[in-house]
Every structure is written in structure tokens, then in C-alpha cells.
TORMIDREN-565594 format. One record per residue (C-alpha): residue in one letter; x, y, z. Coordinates in steps of 0.5 Angstrom, whole numbers, plus 500, padded with zeros to 3 digits. Example, Ala and Ser with C-alpha at 12.3 -4.5 7.8 and 13.67 -1.06 7.14 Angstrom:
<atoms>
r | x | y | z
a | 525 | 491 | 516
s | 527 | 498 | 514
</atoms>
This chain:
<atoms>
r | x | y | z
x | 685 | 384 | 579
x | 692 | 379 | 580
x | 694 | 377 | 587
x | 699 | 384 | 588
x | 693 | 389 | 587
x | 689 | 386 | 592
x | 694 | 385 | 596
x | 695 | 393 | 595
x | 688 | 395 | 597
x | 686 | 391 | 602
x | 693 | 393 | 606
x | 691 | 400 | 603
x | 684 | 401 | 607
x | 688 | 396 | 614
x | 692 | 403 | 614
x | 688 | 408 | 613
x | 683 | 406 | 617
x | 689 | 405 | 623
x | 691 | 411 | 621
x | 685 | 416 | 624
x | 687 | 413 | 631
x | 695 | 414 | 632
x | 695 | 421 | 630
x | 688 | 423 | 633
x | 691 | 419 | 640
x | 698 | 423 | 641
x | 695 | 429 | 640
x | 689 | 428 | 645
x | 694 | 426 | 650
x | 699 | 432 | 650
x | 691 | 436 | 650
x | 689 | 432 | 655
x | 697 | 433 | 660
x | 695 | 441 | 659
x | 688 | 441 | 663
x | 691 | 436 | 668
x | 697 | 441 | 668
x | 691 | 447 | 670
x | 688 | 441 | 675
x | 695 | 441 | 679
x | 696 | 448 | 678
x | 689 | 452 | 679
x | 685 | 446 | 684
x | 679 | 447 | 680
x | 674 | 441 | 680
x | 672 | 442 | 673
x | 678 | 441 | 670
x | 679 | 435 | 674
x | 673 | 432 | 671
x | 674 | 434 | 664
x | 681 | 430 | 664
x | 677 | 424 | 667
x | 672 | 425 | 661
x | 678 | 426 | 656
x | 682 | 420 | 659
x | 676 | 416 | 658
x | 675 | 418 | 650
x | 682 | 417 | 650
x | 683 | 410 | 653
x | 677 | 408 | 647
x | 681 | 411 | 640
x | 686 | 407 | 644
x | 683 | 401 | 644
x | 682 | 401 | 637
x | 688 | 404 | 634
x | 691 | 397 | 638
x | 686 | 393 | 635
x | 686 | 395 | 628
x | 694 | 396 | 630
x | 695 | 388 | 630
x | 692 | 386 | 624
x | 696 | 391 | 619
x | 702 | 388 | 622
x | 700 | 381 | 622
x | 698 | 383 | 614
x | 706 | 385 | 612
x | 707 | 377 | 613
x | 700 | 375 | 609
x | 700 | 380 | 604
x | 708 | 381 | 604
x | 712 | 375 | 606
x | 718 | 376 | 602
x | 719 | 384 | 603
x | 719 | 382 | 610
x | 723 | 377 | 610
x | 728 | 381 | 605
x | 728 | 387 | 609
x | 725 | 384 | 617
x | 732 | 385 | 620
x | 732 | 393 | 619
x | 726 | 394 | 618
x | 723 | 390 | 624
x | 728 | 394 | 629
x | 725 | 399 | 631
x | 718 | 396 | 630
x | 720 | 392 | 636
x | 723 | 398 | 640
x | 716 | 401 | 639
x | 713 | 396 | 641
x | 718 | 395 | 648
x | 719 | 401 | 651
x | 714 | 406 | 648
x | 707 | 402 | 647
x | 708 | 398 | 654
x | 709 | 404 | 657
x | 703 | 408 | 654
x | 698 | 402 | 656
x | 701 | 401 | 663
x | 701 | 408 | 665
x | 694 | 409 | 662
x | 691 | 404 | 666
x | 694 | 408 | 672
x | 691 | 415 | 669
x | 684 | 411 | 668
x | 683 | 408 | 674
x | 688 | 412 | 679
x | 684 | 418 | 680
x | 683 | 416 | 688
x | 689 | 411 | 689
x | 694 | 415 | 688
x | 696 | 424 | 690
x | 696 | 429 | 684
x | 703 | 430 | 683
x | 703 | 422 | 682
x | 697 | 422 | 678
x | 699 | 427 | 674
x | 706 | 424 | 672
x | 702 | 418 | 670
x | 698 | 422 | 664
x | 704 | 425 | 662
x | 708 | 419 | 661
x | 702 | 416 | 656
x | 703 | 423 | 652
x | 711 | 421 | 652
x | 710 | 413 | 651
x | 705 | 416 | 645
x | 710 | 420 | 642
x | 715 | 415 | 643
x | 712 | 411 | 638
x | 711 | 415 | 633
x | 718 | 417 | 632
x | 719 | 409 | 631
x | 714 | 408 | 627
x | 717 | 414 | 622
x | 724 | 411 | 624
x | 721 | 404 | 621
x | 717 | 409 | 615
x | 723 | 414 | 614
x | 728 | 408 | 612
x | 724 | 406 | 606
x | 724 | 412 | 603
x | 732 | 413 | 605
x | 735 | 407 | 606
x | 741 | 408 | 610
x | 745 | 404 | 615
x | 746 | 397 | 612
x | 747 | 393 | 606
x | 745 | 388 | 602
x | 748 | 380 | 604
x | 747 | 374 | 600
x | 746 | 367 | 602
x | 752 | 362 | 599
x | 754 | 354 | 601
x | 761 | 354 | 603
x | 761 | 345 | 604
x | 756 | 343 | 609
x | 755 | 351 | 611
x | 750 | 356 | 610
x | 754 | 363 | 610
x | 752 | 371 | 608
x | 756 | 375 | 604
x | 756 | 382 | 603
x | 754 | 385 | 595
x | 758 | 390 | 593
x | 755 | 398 | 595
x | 749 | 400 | 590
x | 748 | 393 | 588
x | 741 | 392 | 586
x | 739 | 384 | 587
x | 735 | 381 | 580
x | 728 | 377 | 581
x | 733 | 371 | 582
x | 738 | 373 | 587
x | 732 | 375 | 592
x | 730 | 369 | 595
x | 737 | 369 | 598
x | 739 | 376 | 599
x | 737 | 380 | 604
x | 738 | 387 | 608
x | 742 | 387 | 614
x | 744 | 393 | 619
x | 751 | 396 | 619
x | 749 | 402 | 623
x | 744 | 403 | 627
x | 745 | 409 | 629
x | 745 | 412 | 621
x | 738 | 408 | 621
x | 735 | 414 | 627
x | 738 | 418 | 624
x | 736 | 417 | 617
x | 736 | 424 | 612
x | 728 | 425 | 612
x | 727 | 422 | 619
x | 728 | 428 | 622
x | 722 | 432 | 618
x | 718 | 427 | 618
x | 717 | 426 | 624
x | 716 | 434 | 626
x | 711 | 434 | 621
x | 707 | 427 | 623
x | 707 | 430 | 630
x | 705 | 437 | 628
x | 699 | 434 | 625
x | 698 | 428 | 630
x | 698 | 436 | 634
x | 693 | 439 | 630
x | 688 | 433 | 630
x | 688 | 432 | 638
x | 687 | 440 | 638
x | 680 | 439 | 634
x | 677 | 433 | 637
x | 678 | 437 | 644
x | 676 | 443 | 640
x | 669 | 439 | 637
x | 667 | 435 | 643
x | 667 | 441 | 647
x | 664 | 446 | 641
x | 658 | 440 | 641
x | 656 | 441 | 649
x | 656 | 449 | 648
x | 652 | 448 | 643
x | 648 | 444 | 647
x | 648 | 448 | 653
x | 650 | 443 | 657
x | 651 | 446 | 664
x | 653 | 439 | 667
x | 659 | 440 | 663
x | 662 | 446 | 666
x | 669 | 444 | 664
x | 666 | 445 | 656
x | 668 | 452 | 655
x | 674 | 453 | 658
x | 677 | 448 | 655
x | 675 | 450 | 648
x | 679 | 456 | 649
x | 686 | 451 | 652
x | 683 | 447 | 643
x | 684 | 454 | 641
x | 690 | 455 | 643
x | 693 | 449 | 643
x | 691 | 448 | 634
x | 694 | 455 | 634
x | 701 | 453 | 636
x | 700 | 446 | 632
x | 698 | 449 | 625
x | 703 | 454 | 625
x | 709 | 449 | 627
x | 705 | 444 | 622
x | 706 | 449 | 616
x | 713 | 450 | 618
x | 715 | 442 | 618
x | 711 | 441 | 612
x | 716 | 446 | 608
x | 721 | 443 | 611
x | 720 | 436 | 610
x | 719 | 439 | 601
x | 725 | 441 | 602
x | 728 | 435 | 604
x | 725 | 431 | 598
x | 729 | 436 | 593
x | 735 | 432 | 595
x | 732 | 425 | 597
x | 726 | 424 | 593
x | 726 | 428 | 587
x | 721 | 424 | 584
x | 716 | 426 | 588
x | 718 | 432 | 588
x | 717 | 433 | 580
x | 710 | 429 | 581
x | 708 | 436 | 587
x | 708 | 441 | 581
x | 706 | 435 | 575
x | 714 | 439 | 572
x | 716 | 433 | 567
x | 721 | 437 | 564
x | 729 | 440 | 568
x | 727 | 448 | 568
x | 730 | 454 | 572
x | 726 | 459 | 575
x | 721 | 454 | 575
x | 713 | 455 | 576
x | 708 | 454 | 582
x | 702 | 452 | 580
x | 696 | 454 | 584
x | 691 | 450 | 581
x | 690 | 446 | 575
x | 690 | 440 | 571
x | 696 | 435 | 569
x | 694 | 431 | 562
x | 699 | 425 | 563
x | 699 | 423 | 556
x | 702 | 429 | 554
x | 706 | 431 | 560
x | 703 | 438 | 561
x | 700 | 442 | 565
x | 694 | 446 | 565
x | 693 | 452 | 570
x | 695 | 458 | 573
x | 703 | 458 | 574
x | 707 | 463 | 579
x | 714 | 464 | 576
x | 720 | 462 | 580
x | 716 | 460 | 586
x | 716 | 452 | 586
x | 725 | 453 | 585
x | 724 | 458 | 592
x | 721 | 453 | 596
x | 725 | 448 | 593
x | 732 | 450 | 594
x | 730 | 458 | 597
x | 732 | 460 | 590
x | 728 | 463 | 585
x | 733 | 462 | 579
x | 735 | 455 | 582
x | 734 | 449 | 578
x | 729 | 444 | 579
x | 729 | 436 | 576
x | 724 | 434 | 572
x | 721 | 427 | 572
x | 723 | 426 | 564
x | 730 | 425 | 568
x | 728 | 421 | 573
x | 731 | 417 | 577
x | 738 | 417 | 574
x | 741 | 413 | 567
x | 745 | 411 | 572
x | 740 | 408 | 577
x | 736 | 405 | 571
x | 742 | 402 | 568
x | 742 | 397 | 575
x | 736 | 395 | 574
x | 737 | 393 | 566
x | 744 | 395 | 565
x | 743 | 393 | 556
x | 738 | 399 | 555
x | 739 | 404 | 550
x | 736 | 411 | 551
x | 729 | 409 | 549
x | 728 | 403 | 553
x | 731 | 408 | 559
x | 725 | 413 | 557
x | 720 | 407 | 558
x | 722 | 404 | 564
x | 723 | 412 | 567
x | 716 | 412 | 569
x | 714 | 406 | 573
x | 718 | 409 | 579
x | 714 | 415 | 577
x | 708 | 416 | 583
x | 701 | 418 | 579
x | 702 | 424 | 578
x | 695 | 427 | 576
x | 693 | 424 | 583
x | 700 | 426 | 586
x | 698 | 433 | 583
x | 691 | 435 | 586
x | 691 | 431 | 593
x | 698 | 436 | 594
x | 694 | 442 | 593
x | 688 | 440 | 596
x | 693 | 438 | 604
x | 696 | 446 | 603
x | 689 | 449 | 601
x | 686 | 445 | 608
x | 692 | 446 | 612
x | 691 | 453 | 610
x | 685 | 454 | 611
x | 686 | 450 | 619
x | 690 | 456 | 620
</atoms>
């Protein structure tokens, strides 16, 4: 394995590893303003108790989820340099947002919630918890800010360096240029409005499915911790079974808003990222009335899928059409995008260089089926 592979897993099991914390987090904290919230409402001591408890559950997954934070960050500038450098003044924007105004407020208000409990009145110490919930859903909607902008880029343009006598200056490249091998080192990606960078056209749903999920995973953890002392019949925890039913209902709400976002953020891939929409249903060929494969098998050499297929249905959640056509991946990416890339390929060339923007497909295929399944199942 070279350099580049290494790199890749070793980024790869840093972030999925960080990633059990940050969703798990937003979820719990929204989990843990709702039994607080019938604390301030009923005066019950037991749920008191119980969202002193969670409090203290949450500050742990916190800890963790800053500290394995701090070394994915630190891994863009070992494993990536010249990505972060090529695109740090788009894509480090509302890394810093986050970082200001989203996790210093969380971490400030959640020392006030651990240990304010007898320094401060309810009311007051109520605000505090829900400003933690806040400052964790702040954060991820920047962090899926700074996600969503690789995956649909908007909002800026591509400058290069030249030398005007003894000065350095940066010139903007003309709209859809893609800079070779050569011109990165003197190129890089600047913002020309941030507002569309927000607004980007797949940030919306990312964020309302990652959030929903975040939901789910909080829902669960509650719902576990508690399951595990009325299984134990703990009659030291009063607080267990009441706010087993607060999971229930609370992984009711985000199943059902999770299946929502989910169909809509496929929706948007249709227009956005077509190649990995063809790579959800492994459909290698343009095809109307396109089929849903409810399980199979993808036999990449020869571009098939085997399976059971339902008719129309993969067009329906796609463009909410049964006869509408879907691209399929041997005519994506573009000609036209392609020839940027290598502006003397013929035909041939272009159907070989075609697949490398391709994700993989028979993985691609399996994990698509195996999420809705399980979301299905969670449902």
C-alpha cells in the first residue's frame, strides 16, 4: 500500500471512530432538556435525579468526542496539506464558526449544567441545559456546512498565483476551470459568497437527516441505559421507567422525521450527485421506468445486477415519477466534464477514465439496502 492509501485509512478509522460521539451527543442533549423540562414543569425529584445522571453521561461522550475531534483535525494538515491548503479558505470558514460560537458555547454552558445544580435556581439552570442542546446542533450544522461544500461546491472561485515584477498577486481562472497536477500548487479556492456556501443545494437536507439521526441515536442510548435498570430492577433508579417511555416517544418522532429527510436528501442527489445515485441501485445503464432492487447482488465486470427488481419505483423516489428517466452510470460524469479533465479523449478514453469518479458500486449497492432496511427496522 502507497502513502495515499495509508493516509486514507488511517483518516478513515480517526473519523469513524469520532463519529459515534457527535451525533450520539445532539441527540442525548435534546433527550436530556425534555426530562429537565418535566423537572421544571411537574417538580418531581426523580427527574431531577435523572437529568443530573444523563448530565454526567453526556459530559463523558463529550470529553471523548473533543478529544478524538482534535486529532481528525490535526490529520487534514499530516494526511492532507495540499487539499488544505487548496480549498482551507472555503472550507476552514465554518470550521471556525463552529469552533467560536457553537462548541465554546456548548462546553461553557455544560459546566454550568454539571455543576450548577445548587448555585443557580431552576429556571436558570434549565436555560443552561437547553443552550448545551443548542450549542450541539449548532455545531453540526457547520460541520455539514463544511461537509455539504465538498459535495456541491458553490460560492467561490478558483484564484491563481502570478508575479507581477516584485508581487505576488491572485487572479481568478476562468468559471469551470479545473486546474491541472501542475497549476495546484499555485491555485487555490477562495470565497465569493458566503451566503451561497450556507445555502449550498444539498446542505439543507444533510443537515435535517444528520440531525434526525443524531435524534434516533440519543433516543436509543436513553432508552438502552434505562432498559438496562429496569432489567436489573433497580429500585435505586426511580427515574428508569419513566423516562423509558420520554426514548420512546422521543425515537418515535425521529424514526419518522429520519425516514422523511433520508427521501429527501436521495431526491436531491438526483440533480446534484447522479453518480451516486446510479451507484444506490448499481443502474449502469439510462433507463426509464427504472427498477428498485429490493435485494441483490452487483457483478461489476459485467455491469449487472442480479436480484428482485420492482418496476418504475427506483424513478418514483427519484423524481416522483414512475416513467421518469434515470442516468445511469456508463454516462456519468458528463463528456463534458470529462473533457476538462483530458480535453484530447476520444470516446474510448472517456468510457475508461468514466469509472474512476465512480464510488464502489457493489459496496455502494449492499450498505444502501442494509441503512433502509435497519431504519426500517428502528421504525
Amino acid at each position: 500500500m502507497d502513502a495515499e492509501i495509508l493516509s486514507r485509512l488511517q483518516f478513515a478509522l480517526t473519523a469513524a471512530f469520532h463519529f459515534i460521539f457527535p451525533p450520539v451527543t445532539i441527540g442525548f442533549s435534546l433527550f436530556i432538556v425534555a426530562v429537565e423540562a418535566l423537572y421544571l414543569k411537574t417538580g418531581d425529584e426523580k427527574y431531577k435525579r435523572a437529568a443530573a445522571f444523563f448530565l454526567k453521561l453526556f459530559g463523558m461522550l463529550f470529553a471523548v468526542g473533543v478529544a478524538t475531534g482534535i486529532v481528525m483535525v490535526f490529520q487534514f494538515g499530516t494526511n492532507w496539506p495540499i487539499y488544505s491548503r487548496f480549498v482551507g479558505d472555503v472550507f476552514g470558514s465554518p470550521l471556525a464558526i463552529e469552533a467560536i460560537f457553537a462548541f465554546f458555547m456548548e462546553s461553557t454552558f455544560l459546566g454550568v449544567a454539571l455543576w450548577g445544580w445548587n448555585r443557580i435556581g431552576k429556571k436558570a439552570h434549565f436555560v443552561a441545559t437547553l443552550l448545551v442542546c443548542v450549542g450541539t446542533h449548532l455545531s453540526s450544522v457547520w460541520i455539514i456546512t463544511a461537509n455539504s461544500f465538498m459535495q456541491t461546491p458553490v460560492g467561490f472561485e478558483l484564484q491563481t498565483q502570478s508575479v507581477v515584477g516584485d508581487t505576488k498577486i491572485w487572479e481568478a481562472l476562468p468559471e469551470g476551470s479545473v486546474p491541472t497536477p501542475e497549476q495546484i500548487e499555485t491555485t487555490k479556492a477562495a470565497i465569493t459568497n458566503f451566503w451561497d456556501v450556507i445555502f449550498s443545494p444539498s446542505n439543507f437536507d444533510r443537515i435535517t437527516h444528520t440531525i434526525a439521526a443524531s435524534w434516533l441515536c440519543g433516543a436509543f442510548l436513553a432508552l438502552g441505559v434505562c432498559g438496562y435498570y429496569l432489567l436489573r430492577k433497580r429500585e435505586d433508579v426511580d427515574f428508569a421507567e419513566p423516562c423509558a417511555k420520554v426514548a420512546l416517544v422521543y425515537a418515535a418522532v425521529a424514526g419518522i422525521f429520519m425516514g422523511l429527510t433520508g427521501h429527501g436528501s436521495a431526491r436531491t442527489l438526483a440533480t446534484t450527485q447522479p453518480e451516486k445515485l446510479a451507484a444506490f441501485e448499481a443502474q449502469y445503464e439510462t433507463k426509464t421506468r427504472a427498477p428498485l432492487y429490493l435485494f441483490g447482488w452487483v457483478h461489476e465486470q459485467e455491469r449487472q445486477v442480479s436480484g428482485v427488481e420492482v418496476g418504475g419505483w427506483f424513478s418514483f423516489l427519484a423524481y416522483g415519477d414512475m416513467n421518469a428517466t434515470v442516468k445511469g452510470l456508463n454516462e456519468l460524469p458528463s463528456d463534458e466534464f470529462l473533457k476538462k479533465i483530458d480535453p484530447e479523449a476520444d470516446t474510448a478514453a472517456l468510457a475508461e477514465l468514466r469509472p474512476q469518479y465512480w464510488p464502489p458500486v457493489g459496496l455502494t449497492f449492499q450498505s444502501f439496502r442494509f441503512m433502509v432496511y435497519l431504519g426500517g427496522l428502528m421504525g
